[in-house]
TITOR-317604 format. One record per atom (N, C-alpha, C): residue in three letters; x, y, z negated. Coordinates in steps of 0.05 Angstrom, whole numbers, padded with zeros to 5 digits, always signed. Layout:
BEGIN
ALAXYZ...
This chain:
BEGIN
UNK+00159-01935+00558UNK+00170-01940+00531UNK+00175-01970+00529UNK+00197-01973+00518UNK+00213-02005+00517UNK+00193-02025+00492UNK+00200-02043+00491UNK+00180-02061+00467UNK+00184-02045+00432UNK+00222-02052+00434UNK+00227-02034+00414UNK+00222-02014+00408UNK+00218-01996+00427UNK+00216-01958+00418UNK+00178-01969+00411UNK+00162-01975+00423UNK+00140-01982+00417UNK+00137-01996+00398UNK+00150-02010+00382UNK+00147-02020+00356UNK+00146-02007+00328UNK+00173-01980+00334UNK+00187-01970+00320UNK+00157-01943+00324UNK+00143-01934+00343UNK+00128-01909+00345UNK+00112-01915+00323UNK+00107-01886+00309UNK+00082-01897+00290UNK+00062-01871+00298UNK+00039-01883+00310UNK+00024-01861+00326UNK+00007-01840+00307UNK+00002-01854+00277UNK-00013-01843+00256UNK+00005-01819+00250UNK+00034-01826+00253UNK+00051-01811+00226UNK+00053-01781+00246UNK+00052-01790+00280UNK+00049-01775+00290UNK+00025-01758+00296UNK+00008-01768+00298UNK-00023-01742+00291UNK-00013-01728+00269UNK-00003-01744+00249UNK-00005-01723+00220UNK+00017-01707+00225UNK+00036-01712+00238UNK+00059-01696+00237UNK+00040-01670+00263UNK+00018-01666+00272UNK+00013-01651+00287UNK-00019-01630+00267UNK-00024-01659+00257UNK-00039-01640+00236UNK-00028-01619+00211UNK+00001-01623+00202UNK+00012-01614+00189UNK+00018-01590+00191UNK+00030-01584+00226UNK+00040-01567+00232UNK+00012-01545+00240UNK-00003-01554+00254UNK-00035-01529+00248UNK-00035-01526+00218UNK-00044-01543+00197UNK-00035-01534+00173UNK-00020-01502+00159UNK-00004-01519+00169UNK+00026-01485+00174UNK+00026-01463+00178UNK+00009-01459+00204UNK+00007-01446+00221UNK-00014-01430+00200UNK-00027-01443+00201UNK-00061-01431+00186UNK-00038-01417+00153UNK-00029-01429+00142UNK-00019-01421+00123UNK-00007-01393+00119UNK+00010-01397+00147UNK+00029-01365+00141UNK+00010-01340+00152UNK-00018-01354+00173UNK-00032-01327+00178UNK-00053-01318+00152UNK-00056-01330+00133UNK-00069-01326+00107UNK-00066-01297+00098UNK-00039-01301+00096UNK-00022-01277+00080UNK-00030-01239+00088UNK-00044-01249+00131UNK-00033-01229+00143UNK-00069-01210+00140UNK-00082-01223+00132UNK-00112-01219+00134UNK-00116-01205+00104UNK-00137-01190+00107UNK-00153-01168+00079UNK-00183-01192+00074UNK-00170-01207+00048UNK-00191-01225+00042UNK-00203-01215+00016UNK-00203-01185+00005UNK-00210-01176-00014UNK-00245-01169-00015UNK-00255-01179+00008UNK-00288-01181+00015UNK-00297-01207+00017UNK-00275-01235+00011UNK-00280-01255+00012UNK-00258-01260-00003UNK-00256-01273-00021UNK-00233-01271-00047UNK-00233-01298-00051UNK-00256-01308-00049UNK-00258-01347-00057UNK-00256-01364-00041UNK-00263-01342-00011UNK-00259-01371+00011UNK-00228-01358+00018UNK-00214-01339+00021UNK-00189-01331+00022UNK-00169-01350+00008UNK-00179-01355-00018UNK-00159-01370-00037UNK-00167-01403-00033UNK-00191-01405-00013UNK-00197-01434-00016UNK-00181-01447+00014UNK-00178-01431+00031UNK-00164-01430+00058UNK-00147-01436+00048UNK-00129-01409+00039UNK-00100-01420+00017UNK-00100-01443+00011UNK-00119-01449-00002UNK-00110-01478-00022UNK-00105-01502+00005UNK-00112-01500+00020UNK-00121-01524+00040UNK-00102-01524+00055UNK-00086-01509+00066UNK-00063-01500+00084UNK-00037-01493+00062UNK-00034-01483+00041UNK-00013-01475+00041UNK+00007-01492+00032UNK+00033-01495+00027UNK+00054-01517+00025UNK+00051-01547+00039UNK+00030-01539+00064UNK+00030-01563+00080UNK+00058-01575+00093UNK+00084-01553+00079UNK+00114-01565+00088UNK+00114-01595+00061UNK+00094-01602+00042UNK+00096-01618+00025UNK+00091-01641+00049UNK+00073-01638+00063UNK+00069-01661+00091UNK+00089-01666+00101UNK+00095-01648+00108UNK+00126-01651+00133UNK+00145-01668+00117UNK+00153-01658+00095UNK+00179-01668+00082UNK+00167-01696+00079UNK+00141-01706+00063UNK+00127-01738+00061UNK+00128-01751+00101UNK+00134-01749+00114UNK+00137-01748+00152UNK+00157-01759+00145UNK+00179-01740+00140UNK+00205-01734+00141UNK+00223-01761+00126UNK+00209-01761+00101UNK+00218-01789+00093UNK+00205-01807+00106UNK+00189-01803+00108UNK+00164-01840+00118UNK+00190-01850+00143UNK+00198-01830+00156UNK+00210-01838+00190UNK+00234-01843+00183UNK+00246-01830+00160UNK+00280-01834+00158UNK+00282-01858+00143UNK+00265-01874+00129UNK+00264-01901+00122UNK+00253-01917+00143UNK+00238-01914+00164UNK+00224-01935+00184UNK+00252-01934+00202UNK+00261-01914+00205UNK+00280-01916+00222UNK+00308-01917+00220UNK+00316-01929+00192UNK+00340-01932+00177UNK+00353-01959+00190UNK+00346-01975+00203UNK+00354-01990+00204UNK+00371-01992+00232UNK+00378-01978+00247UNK+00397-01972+00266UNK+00412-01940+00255UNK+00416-01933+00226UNK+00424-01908+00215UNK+00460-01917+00218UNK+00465-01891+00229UNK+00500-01887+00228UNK+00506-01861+00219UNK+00516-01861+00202UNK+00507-01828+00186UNK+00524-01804+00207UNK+00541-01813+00221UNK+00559-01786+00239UNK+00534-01786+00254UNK+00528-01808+00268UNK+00512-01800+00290UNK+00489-01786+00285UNK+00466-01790+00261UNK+00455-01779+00252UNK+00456-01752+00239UNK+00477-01744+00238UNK+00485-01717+00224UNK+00488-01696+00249UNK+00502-01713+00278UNK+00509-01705+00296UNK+00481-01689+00314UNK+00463-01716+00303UNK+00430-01713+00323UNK+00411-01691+00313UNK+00409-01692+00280UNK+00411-01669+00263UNK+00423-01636+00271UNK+00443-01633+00271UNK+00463-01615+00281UNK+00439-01601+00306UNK+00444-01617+00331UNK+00436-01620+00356UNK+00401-01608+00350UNK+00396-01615+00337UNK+00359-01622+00340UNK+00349-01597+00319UNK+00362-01592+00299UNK+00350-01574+00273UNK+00367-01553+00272UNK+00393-01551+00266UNK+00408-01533+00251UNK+00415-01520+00276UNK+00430-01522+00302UNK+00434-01509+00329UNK+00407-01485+00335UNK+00383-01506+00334UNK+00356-01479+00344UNK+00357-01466+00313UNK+00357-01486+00285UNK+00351-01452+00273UNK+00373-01428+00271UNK+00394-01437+00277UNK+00416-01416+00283UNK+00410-01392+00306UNK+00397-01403+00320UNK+00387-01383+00353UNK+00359-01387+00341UNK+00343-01389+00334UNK+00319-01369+00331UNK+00324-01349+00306UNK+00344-01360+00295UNK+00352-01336+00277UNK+00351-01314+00283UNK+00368-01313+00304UNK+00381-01290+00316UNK+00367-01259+00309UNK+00339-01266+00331UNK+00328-01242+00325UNK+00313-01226+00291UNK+00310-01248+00277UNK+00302-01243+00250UNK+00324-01227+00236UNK+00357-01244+00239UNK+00379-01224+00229UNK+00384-01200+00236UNK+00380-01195+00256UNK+00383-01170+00265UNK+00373-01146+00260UNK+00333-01151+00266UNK+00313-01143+00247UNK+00322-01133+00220UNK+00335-01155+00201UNK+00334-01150+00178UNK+00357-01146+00165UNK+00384-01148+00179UNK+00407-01128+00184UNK+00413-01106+00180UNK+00401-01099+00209UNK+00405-01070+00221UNK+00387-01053+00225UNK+00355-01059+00222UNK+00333-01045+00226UNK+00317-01037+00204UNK+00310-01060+00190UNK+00289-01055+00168UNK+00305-01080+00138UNK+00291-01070+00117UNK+00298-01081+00094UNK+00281-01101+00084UNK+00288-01130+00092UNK+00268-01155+00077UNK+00256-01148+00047UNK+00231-01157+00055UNK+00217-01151+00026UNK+00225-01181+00014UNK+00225-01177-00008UNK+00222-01203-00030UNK+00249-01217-00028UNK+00273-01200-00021UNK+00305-01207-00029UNK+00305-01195-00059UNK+00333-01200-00064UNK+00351-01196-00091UNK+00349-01170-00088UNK+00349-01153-00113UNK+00354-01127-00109UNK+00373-01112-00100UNK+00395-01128-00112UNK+00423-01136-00098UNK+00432-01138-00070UNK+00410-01150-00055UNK+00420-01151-00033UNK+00426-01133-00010UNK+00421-01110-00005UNK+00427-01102+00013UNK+00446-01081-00001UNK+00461-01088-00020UNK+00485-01069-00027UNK+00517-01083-00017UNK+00504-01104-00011UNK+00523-01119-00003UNK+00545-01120+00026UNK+00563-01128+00034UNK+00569-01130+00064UNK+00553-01137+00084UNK+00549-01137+00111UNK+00515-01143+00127UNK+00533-01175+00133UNK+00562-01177+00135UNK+00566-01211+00144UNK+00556-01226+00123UNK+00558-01220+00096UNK+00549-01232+00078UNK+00514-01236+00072UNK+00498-01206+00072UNK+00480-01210+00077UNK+00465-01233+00103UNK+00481-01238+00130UNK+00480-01260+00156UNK+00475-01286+00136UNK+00501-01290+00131UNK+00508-01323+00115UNK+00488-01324+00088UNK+00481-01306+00073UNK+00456-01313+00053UNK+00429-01313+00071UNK+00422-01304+00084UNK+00400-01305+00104UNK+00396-01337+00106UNK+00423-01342+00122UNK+00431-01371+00136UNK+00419-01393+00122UNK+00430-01388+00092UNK+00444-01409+00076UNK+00409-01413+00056UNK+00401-01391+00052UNK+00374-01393+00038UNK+00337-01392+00062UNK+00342-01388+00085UNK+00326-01379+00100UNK+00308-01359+00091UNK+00311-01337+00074UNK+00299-01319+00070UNK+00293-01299+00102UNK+00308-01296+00115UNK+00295-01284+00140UNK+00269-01283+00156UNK+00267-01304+00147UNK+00236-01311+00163UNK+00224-01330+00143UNK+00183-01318+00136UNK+00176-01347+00111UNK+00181-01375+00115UNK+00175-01379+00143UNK+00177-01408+00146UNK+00211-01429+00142UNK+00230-01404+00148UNK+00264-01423+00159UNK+00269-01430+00135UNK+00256-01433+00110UNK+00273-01448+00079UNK+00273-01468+00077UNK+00257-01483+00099UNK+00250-01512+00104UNK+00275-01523+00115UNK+00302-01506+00129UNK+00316-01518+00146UNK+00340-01523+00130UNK+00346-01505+00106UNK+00366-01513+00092UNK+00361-01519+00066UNK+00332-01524+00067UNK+00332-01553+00044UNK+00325-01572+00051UNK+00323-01582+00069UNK+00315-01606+00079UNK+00349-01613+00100UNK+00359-01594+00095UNK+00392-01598+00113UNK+00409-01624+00081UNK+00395-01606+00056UNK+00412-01629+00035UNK+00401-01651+00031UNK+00373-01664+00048UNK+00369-01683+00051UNK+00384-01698+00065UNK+00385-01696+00088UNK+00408-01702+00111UNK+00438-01710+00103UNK+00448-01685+00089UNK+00465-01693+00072UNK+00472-01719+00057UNK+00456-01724+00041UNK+00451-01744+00020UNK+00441-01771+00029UNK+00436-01765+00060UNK+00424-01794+00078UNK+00438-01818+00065UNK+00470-01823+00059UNK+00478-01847+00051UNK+00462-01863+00022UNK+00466-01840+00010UNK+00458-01842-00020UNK+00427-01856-00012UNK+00412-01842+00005UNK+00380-01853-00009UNK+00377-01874+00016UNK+00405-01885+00037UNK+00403-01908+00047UNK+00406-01928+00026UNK+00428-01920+00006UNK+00433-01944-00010UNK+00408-01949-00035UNK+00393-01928-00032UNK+00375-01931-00061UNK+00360-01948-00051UNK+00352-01941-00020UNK+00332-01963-00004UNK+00329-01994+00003UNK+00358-01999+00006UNK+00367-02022+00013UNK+00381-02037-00006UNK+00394-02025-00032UNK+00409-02038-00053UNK+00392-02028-00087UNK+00373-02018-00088UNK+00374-02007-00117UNK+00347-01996-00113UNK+00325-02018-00098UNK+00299-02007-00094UNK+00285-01984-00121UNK+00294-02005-00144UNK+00283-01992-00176UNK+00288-01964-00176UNK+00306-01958-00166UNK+00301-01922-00161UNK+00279-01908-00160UNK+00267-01925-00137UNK+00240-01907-00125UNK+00226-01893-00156UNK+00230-01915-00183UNK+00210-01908-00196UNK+00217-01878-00205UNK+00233-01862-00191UNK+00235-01834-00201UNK+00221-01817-00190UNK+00206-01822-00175UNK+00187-01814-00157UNK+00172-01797-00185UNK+00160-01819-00209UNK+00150-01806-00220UNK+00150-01783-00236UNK+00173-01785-00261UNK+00186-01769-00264UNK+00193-01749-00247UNK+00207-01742-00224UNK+00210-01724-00217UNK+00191-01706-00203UNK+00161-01734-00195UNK+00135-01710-00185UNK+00133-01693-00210UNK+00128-01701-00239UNK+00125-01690-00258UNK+00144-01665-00255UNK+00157-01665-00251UNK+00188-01638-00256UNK+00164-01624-00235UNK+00160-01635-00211UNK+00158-01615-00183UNK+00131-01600-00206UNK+00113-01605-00216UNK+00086-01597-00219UNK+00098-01574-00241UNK+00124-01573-00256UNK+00131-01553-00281UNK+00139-01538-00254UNK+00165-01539-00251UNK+00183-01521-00233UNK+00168-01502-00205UNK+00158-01515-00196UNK+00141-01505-00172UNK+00161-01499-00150UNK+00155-01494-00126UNK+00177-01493-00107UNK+00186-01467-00097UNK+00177-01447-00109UNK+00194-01418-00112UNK+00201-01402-00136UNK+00205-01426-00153UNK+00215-01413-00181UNK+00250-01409-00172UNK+00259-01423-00160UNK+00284-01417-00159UNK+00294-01422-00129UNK+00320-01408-00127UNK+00324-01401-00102UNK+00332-01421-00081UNK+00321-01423-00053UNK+00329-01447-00043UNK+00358-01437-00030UNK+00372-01456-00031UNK+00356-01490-00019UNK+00358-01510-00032UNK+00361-01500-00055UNK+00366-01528-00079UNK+00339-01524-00096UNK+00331-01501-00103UNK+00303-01513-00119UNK+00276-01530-00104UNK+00273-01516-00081UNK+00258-01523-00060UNK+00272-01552-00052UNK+00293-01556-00061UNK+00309-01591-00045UNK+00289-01611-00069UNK+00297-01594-00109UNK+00290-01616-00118UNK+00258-01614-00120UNK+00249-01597-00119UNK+00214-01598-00116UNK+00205-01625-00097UNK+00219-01617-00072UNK+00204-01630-00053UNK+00220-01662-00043UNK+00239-01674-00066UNK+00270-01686-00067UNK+00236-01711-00065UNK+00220-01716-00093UNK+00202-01735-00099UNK+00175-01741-00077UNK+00183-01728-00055UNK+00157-01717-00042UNK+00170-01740-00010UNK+00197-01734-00015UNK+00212-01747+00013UNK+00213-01778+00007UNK+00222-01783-00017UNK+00218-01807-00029UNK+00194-01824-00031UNK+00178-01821-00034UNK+00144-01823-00029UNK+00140-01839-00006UNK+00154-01820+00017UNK+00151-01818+00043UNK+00170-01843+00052UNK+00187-01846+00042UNK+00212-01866+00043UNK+00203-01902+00034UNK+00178-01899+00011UNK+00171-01921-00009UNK+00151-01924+00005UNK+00139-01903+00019UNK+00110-01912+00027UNK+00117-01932+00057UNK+00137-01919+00069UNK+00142-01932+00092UNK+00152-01965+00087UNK+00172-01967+00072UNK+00182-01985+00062UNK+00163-02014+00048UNK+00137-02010+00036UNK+00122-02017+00028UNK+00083-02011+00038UNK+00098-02006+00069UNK+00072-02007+00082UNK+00040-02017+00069UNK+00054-02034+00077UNK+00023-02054+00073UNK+00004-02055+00052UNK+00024-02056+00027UNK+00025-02057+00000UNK+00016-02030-00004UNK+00028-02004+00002UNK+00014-01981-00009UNK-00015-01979+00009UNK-00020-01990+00032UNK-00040-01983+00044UNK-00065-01999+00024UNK-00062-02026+00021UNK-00078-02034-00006UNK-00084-02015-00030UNK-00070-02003-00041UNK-00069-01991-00068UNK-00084-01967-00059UNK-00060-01946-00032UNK-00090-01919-00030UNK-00123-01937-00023UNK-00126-01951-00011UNK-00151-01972-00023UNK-00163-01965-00034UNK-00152-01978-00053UNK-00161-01992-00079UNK-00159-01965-00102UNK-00142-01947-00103UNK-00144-01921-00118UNK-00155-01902-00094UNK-00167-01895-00076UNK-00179-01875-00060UNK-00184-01851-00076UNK-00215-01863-00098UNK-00227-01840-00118UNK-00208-01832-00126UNK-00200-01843-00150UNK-00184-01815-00167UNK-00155-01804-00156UNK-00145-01817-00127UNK-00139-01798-00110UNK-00151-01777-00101UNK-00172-01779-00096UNK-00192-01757-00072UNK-00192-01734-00115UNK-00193-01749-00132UNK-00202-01730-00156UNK-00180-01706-00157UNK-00150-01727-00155UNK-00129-01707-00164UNK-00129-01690-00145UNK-00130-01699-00114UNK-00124-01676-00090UNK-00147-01646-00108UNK-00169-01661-00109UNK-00194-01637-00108UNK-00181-01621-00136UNK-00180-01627-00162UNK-00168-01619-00182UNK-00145-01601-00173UNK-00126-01608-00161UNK-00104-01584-00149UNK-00116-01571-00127UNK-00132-01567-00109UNK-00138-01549-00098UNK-00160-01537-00112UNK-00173-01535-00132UNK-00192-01521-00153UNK-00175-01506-00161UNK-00150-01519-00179UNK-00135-01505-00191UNK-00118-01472-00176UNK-00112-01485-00157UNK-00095-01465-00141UNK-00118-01445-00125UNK-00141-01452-00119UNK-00162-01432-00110UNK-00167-01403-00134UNK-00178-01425-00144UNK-00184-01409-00175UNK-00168-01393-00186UNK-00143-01406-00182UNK-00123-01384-00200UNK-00115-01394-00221UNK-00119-01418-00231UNK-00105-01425-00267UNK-00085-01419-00268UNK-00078-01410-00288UNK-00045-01412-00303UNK-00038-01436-00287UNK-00004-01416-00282UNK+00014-01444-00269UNK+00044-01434-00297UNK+00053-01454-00299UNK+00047-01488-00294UNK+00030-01499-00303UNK+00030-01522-00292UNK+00037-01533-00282UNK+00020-01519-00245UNK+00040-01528-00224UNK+00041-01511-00204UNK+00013-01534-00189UNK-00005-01524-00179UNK-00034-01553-00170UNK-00018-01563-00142UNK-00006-01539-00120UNK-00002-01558-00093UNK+00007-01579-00096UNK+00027-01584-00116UNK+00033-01611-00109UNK+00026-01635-00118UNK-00004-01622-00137UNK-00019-01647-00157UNK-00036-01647-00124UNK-00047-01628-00119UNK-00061-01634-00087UNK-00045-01644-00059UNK-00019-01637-00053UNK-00018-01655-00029UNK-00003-01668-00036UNK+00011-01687-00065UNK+00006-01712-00060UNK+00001-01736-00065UNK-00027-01734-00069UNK-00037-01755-00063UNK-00056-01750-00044UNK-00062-01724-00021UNK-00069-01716-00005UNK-00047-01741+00025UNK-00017-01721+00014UNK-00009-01743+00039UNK-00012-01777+00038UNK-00012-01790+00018UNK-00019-01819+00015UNK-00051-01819+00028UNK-00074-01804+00025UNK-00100-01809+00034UNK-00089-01801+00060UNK-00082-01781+00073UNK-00085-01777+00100UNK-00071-01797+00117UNK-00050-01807+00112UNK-00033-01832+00128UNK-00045-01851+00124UNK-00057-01855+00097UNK-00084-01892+00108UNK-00096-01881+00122UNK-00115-01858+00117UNK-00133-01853+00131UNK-00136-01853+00168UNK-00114-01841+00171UNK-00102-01836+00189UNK-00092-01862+00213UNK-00082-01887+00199UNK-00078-01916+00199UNK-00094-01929+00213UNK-00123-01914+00198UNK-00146-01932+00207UNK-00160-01922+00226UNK-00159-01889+00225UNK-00170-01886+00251UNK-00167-01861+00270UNK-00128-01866+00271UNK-00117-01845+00286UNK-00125-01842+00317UNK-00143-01863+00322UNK-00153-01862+00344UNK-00179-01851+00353UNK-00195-01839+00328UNK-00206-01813+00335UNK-00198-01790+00347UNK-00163-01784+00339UNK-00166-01755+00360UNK-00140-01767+00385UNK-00152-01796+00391UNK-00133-01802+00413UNK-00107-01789+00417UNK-00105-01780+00442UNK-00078-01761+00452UNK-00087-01732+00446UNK-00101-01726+00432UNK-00109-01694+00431UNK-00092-01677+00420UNK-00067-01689+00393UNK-00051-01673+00381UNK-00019-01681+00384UNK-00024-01706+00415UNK+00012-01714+00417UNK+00029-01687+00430UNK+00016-01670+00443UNK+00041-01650+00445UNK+00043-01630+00429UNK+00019-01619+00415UNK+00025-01609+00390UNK+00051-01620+00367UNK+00037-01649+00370UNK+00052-01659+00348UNK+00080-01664+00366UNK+00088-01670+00377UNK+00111-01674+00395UNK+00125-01645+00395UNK+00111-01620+00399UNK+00141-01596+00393UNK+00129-01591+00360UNK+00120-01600+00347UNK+00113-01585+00322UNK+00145-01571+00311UNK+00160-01580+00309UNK+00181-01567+00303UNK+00196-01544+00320UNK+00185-01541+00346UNK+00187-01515+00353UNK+00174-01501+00342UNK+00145-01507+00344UNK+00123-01489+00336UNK+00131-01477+00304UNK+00139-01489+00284UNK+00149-01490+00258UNK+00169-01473+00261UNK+00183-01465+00281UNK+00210-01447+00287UNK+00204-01419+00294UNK+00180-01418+00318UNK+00172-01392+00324UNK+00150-01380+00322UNK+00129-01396+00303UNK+00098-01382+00301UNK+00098-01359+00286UNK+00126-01355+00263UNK+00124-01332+00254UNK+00131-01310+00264UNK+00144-01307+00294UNK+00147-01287+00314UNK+00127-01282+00320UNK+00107-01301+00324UNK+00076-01282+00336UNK+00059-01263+00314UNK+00061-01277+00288UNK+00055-01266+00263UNK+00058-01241+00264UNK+00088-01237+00268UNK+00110-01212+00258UNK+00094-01189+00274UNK+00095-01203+00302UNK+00086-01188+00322UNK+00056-01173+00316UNK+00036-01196+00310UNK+00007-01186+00301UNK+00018-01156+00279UNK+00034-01168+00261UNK+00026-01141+00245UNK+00040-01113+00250UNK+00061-01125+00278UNK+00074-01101+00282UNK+00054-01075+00289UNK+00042-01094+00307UNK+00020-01088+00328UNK+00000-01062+00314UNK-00007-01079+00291UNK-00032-01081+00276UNK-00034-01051+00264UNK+00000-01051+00244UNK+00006-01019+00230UNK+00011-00997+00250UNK+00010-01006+00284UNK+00029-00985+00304UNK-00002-00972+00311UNK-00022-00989+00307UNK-00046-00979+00325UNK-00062-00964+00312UNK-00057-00982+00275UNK-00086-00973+00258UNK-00072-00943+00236UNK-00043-00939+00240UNK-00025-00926+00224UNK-00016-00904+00239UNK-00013-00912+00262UNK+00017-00903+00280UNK+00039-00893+00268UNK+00051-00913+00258UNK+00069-00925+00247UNK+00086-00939+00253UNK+00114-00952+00243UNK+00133-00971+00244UNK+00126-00987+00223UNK+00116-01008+00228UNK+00113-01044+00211UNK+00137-01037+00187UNK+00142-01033+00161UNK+00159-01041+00152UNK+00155-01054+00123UNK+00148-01072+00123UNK+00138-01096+00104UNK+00113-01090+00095UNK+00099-01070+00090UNK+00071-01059+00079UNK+00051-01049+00095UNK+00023-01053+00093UNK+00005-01044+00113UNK-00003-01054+00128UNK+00001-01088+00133UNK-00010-01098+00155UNK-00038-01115+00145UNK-00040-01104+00123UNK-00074-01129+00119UNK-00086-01113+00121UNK-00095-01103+00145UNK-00114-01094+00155UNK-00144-01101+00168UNK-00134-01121+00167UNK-00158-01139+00192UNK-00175-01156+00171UNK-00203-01154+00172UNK-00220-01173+00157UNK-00210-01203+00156UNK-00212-01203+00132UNK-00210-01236+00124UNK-00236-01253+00131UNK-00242-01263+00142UNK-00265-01284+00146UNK-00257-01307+00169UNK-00281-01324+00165UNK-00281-01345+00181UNK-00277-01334+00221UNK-00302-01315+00214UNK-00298-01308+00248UNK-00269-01302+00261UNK-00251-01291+00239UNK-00232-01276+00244UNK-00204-01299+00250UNK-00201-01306+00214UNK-00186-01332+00214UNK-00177-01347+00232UNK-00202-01363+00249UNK-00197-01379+00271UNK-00184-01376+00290UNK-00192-01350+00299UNK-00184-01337+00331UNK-00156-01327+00324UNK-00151-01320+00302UNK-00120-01307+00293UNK-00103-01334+00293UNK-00111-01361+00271UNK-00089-01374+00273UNK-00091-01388+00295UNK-00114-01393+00313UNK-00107-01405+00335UNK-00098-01393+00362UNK-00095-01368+00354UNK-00075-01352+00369UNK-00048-01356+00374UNK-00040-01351+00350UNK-00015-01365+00341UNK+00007-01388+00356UNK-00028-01397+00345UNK-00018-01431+00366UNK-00015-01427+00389UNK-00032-01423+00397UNK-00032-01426+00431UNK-00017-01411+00438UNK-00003-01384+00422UNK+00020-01373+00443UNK+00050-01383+00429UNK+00047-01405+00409UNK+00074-01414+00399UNK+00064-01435+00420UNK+00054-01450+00428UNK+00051-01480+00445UNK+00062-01470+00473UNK+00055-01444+00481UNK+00051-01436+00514UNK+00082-01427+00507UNK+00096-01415+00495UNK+00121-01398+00497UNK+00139-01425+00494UNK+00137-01456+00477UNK+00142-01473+00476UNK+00147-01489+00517UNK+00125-01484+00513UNK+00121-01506+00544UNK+00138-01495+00563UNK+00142-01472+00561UNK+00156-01447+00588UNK+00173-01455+00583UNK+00195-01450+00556UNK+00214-01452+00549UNK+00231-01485+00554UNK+00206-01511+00557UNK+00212-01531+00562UNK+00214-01540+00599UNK+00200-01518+00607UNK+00205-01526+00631UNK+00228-01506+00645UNK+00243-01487+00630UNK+00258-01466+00640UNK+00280-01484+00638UNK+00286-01489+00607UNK+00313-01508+00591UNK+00312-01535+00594UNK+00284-01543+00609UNK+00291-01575+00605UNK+00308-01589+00581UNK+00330-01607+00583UNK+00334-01626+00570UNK+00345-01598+00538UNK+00354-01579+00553UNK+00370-01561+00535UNK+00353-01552+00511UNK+00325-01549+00523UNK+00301-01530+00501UNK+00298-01548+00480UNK+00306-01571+00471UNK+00312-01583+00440UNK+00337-01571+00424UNK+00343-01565+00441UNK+00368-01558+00423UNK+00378-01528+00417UNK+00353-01509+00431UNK+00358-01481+00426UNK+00323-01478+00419UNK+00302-01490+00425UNK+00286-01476+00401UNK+00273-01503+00386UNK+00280-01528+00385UNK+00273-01550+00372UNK+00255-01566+00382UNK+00248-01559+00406UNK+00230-01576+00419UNK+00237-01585+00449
């Protein structure tokens, strides 16, 4: 690695970008488990994992401001293209088809499958309803979009940032599945990239302040994950009163002593965006599995929380996950070489 690329690495942002993605992982296997014998640590797991894409998107800005300063928006859109939108197009594949021609997505429009199936493809595409995790790719695509715009807020019209506040306020009414992405989920998580953008931008300076405000940071995180365990009335929605000022504590934190988990999460964190692409194929798979054995049956959206919810269970499930999204990752990188970025994101 050259002086520059070593200048420009930020090794913290990268653990967290590897912690984020276990996060994730743990999140979407929540759903797949019978936590109705454990109801409080079920919903407390939840709370701790779920919308850890609030991380990613705070990453997502932190890097597109550290690294703005060699930004050319074709080329960037081009690298984009290449790196995000190409693999989620081909890991699509098999999800459209699935939910095409075989079986009927739960939790579409009622509407939807009265429709044409090319049209049903392109709403799939355009909203990532095909798979839980792909809504991340075309709302975070109108980030990309808008790159000029929040170059110029960065570099000409810093006073912007102060919308950060205001608009966390909107994120905590609206919540990020009140409305359909990829625009509600853009402006939910619009104040979250920004953050990520100001924090980078003002290093030093926010690293003083999480400081110096730690407590009634560590108060609000705990306050939104109470809230969202528990169950309160939403709105206001708690994840995002909890991760963020969750992501501001974990990147100091992280700052100071990312060198506790050394190299232990650089290739995690290095394909995390494969992993983010295909952990919900192993999922799919668990519950295909799950209704064929305990039913004998065909999987078709109902019947798969079958399997005890607990700690013993939890672990070995979502670190299943992992290890066969990491191993199908690595094959795939040593089959495709330079190509496997650009057909499954890593």
């Amino acid at each position: 690695m050259d002086a520059s690329k070593d200048k420009l690495f930020q090794q913290h942002i990268h653990v967290f970008r590897g912690v984020a993605i276990i996060l994730i992982v743990c999140a979407h296997t929540v759903p797949s488990l019978d936590w109705s014998a454990n109801p409080i640590l079920g919903r407390s797991i939840d709370a701790l994992a779920n919308q850890a894409s609030i991380f990613f998107f705070f990453i997502a800005g932190y890097l597109f401001q550290h690294l703005s300063g060699r930004f050319k928006y074709g080329k960037y859109l081009l690298q984009k293209l290449k790196t995000v939108i190409v693999p989620y197009l081909i890991v699509s594949i098999p999800a459209l088809f699935v939910f095409t021609e075989l079986v009927q997505r739960q939790g579409v429009w009622s509407w939807f499958y009265t429709i044409p199936r090319w049209k049903q493809v392109v709403l799939f595409i355009v909203t990532g309803k095909h798979m839980a995790p792909l809504w991340f790719v075309p709302t975070i695509t109108l980030l990309y979009l808008a790159a000029p715009l929040l170059i110029k807020i960065d570099r000409k019209f810093p006073k912007f940032y102060w919308l950060i506040i205001p608009l966390l306020a909107l994120s905590t009414v609206i919540g990020r599945t009140h409305y359909t992405p990829p625009l509600g989920p853009a402006i939910y998580l619009l104040p979250i990239y920004l953050l990520g953008m100001l924090y980078s931008r003002e290093r030093e300076r926010a690293e003083l302040l999480v400081k110096k405000f730690w407590i009634p940071l560590c108060l609000l995180t705990f306050l939104g994950l109470c809230g969202y365990a528990l169950g309160w009335s939403q709105p206001p929605y708690f994840q995002m009163i909890a991760k963020a000022p969750a992501a501001l504590l974990i990147t100091a934190a992280l700052h100071r002593w990312h060198n506790f988990f050394g190299k232990r999460l650089d290739y995690i964190a290095h394909i995390s965006f494969g992993i983010f692409f295909v952990h919900a194929y192993f999922i799919s798979a668990i519950k295909v599995a799950t209704v064929y054995l305990i039913h004998n049956r065909i999987y078709r959206g109902e019947g798969s929380e079958d399997i005890p919810g607990n700690l013993l269970v939890f672990f070995p499930y979502a670190g299943g996950v992992l290890l066969f999204s990491v191993c199908v990752i690595w094959l795939a990188q040593k089959v495709l070489r330079k190509k496997s970025r650009m057909i499954i994101g890593a």
